[in-house]
C-alpha positions as CSV (number, residue, x, y, z in Angstrom):
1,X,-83.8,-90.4,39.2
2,X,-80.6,-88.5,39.4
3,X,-80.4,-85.0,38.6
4,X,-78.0,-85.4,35.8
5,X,-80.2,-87.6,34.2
6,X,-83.1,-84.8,33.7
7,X,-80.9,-81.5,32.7
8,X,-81.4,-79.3,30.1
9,X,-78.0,-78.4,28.3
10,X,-79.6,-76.9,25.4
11,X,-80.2,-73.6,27.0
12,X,-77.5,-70.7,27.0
13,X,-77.1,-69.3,30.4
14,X,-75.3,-65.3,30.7
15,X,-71.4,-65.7,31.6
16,X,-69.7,-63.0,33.3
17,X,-68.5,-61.0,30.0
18,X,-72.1,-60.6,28.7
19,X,-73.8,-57.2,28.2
20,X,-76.9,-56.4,30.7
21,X,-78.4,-56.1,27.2
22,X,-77.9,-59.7,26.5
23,X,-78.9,-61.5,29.7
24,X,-82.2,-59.5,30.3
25,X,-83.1,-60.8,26.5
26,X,-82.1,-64.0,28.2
27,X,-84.5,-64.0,31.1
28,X,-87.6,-62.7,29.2
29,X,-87.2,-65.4,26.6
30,X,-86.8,-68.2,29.3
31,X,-89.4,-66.3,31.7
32,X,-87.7,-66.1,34.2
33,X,-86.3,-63.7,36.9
34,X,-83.2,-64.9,37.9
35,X,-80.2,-66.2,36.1
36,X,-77.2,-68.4,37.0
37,X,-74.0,-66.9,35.8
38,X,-71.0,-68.6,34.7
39,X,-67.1,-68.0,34.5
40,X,-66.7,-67.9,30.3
41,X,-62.9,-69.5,30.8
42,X,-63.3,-72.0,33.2
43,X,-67.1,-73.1,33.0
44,X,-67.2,-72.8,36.4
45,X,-71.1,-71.4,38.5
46,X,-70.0,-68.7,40.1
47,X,-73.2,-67.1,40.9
48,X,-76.8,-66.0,39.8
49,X,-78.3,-62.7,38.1
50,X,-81.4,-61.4,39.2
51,X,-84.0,-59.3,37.0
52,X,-83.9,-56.6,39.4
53,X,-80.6,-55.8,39.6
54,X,-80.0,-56.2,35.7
55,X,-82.6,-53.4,36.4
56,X,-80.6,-50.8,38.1
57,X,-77.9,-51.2,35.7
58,X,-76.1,-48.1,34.8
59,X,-76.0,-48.9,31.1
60,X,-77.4,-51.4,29.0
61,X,-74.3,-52.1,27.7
62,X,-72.4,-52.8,31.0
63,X,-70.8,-56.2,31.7
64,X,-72.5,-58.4,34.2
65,X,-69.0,-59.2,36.1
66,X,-69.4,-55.0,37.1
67,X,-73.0,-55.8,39.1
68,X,-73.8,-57.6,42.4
69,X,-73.8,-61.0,41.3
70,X,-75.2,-63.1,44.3
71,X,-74.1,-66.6,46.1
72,X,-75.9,-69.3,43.5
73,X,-78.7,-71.4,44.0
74,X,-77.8,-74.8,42.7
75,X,-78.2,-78.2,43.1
76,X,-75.1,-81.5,42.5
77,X,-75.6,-83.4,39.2
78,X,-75.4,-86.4,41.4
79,X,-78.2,-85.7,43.6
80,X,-82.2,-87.2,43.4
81,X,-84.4,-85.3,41.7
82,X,-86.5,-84.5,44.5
83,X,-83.7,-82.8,46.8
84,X,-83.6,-80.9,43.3
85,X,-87.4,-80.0,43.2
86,X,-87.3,-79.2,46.5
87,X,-85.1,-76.4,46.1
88,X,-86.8,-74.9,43.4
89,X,-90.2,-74.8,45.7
90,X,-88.4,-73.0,49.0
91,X,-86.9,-70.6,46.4
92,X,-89.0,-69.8,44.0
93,X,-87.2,-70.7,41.1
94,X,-88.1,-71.8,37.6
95,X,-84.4,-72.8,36.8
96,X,-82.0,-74.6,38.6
97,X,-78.4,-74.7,37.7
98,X,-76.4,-78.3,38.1
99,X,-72.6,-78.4,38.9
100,X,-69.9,-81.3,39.2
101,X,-67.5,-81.5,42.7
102,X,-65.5,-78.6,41.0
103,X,-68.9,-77.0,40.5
104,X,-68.1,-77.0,36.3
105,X,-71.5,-76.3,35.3
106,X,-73.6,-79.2,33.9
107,X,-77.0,-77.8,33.1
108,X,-80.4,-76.3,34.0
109,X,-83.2,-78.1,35.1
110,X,-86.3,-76.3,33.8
111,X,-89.7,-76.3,36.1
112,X,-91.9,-76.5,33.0
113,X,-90.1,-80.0,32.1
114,X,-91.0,-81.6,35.6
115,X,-94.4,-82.4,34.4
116,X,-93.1,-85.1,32.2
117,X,-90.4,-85.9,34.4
118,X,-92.2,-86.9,36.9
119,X,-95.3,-88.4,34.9
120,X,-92.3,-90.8,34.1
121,X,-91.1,-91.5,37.5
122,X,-95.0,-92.2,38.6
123,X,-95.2,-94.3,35.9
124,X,-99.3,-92.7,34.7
125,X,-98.8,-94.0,31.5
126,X,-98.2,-97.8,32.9
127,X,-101.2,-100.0,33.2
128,X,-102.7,-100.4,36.6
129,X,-105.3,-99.8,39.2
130,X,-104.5,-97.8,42.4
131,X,-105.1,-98.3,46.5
132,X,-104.7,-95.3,48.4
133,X,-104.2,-96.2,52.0
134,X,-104.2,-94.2,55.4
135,X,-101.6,-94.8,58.4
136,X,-101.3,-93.1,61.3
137,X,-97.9,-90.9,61.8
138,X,-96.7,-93.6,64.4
139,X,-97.1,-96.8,62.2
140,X,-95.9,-95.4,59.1
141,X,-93.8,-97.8,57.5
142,X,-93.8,-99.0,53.9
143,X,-92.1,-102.7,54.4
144,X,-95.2,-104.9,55.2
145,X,-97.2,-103.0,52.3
146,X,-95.0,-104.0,49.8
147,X,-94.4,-107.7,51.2
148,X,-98.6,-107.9,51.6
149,X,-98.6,-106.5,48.0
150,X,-96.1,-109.1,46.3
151,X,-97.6,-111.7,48.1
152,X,-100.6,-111.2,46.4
153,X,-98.7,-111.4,42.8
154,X,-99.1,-107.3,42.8
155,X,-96.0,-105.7,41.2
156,X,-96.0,-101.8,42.2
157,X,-95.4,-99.0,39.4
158,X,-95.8,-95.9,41.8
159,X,-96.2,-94.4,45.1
160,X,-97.5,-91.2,46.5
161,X,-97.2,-90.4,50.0
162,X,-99.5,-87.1,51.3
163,X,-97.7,-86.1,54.7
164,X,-99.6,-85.6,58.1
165,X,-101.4,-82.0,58.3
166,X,-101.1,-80.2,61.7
167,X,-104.5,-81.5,62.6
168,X,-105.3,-85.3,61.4
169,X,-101.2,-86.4,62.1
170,X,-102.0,-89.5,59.4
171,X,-100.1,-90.1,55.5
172,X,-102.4,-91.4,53.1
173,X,-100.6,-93.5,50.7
174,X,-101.2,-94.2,47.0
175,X,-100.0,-97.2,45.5
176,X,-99.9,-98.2,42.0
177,X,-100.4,-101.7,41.0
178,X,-100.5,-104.1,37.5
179,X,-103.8,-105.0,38.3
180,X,-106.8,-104.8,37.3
181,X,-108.8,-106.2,39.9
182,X,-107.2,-104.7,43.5
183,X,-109.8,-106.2,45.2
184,X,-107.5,-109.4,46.7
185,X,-105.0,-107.0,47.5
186,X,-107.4,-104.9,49.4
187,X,-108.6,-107.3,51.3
188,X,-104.9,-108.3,52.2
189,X,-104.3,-105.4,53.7
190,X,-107.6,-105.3,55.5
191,X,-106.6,-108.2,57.0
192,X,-103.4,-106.9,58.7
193,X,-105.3,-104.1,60.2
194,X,-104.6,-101.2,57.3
195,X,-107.6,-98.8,56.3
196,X,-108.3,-98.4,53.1
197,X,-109.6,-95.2,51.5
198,X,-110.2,-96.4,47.7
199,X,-109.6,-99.4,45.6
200,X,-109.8,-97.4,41.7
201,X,-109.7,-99.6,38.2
202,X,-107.0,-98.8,35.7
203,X,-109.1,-95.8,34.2
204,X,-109.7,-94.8,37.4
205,X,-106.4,-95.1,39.1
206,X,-104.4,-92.8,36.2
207,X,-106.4,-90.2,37.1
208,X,-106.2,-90.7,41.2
209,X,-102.3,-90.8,40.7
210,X,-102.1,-88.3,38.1
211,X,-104.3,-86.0,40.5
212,X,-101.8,-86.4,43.7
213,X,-98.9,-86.0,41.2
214,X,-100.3,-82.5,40.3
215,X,-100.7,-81.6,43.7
216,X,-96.8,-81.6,43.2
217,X,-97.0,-80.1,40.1
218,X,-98.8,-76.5,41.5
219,X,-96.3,-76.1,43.7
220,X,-93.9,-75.9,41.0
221,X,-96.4,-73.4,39.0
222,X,-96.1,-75.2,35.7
């Protein structure tokens, strides 16, 4: 999913003209600490606000164009999703501003909203039964999976990919199927040397996927 596709252009963000006043009302109603700030004429991102510095304000009253308004954080509306999420983890962020080439500001994307976002991209609400397997660092490729997969009529909804810890240097792969019975896939893969880890039914398998999907979903502290 492109970024575009998942922003929130409901929410008013502080341009440079706004009071102090105004844009710390801003951040306590959208919880947040910093804000990105826009030029009022040209629409443009020209930087973000942050809580502390709204802070040390002289006067309530001031204009934010008057403070230290920092180099933004921001992501291309054009870009995946996850180079998107991945931002907001190294910095810390619960919003993420969006811009066009011109960087004309084109919307927020909001952490709390990347539950659903991703619940749709995983596809939990889909029918299906899950197989996680484990590969070694070396042999990680996902082309024969899939071809074993299809082979055996499987048609795959979703996959999760756990990378290699310092220690065990080995991914262990969920994949979602439109199965119910896994066990002819399983053995598939047996076959061609993979290790498999867990063959879970539909009821199962929501949760197992739903599980590694919230794994991404503390990071983002919803």
């Amino acid at each position: 999913m492109l970024v575009k596709k998942a922003l929130n252009t409901t929410i008013e963000v502080p341009n440079q003209l706004d009071s102090v006043a105004k844009a710390m009302e801003q951040m306590e109603r959208l919880e947040t600490s910093v804000l990105p700030v826009v030029d009022k004429t040209t629409n443009n991102l020209v930087g973000q606000i942050r809580h502390k510095t709204l802070e040390k304000a002289p006067h309530a009253y001031g204009l934010i164009k008057d403070l230290s308004i920092e180099e933004p954080i921001k992501v291309f509306a054009y870009q995946h999703l996850f180079h998107a999420i991945r931002w907001m983890l190294q910095y810390e962020i619960s919003l993420l501003p969006a811009v066009d080439d011109e960087w004309k500001y084109q919307g927020v994307l909001v952490r709390h909203q990347m539950l659903e976002i991703l619940g749709q991209m995983l596809n939990l609400a889909e029918y299906g039964s899950i197989i996680t397997i484990r590969l070694e660092q070396y042999d990680f490729s996902l082309t024969e999976i899939v071809h074993i997969i299809e082979a055996e009529e499987g048609k795959i909804l979703g996959i999760t990919v756990e990378p290699p810890d310092a220690e065990q240097h080995v991914y262990e792969v969920s994949i979602k199927i439109n199965l119910q019975d896994v066990s002819r896939v399983a053995s598939a893969l047996r076959r061609h040397g993979y290790l498999i880890l867990t063959e879970a039914d539909n009821e199962q398998a929501h949760v197992d996927l739903e599980t590694r999907a919230d794994a991404l979903i503390n990071y983002l502290d919803i």
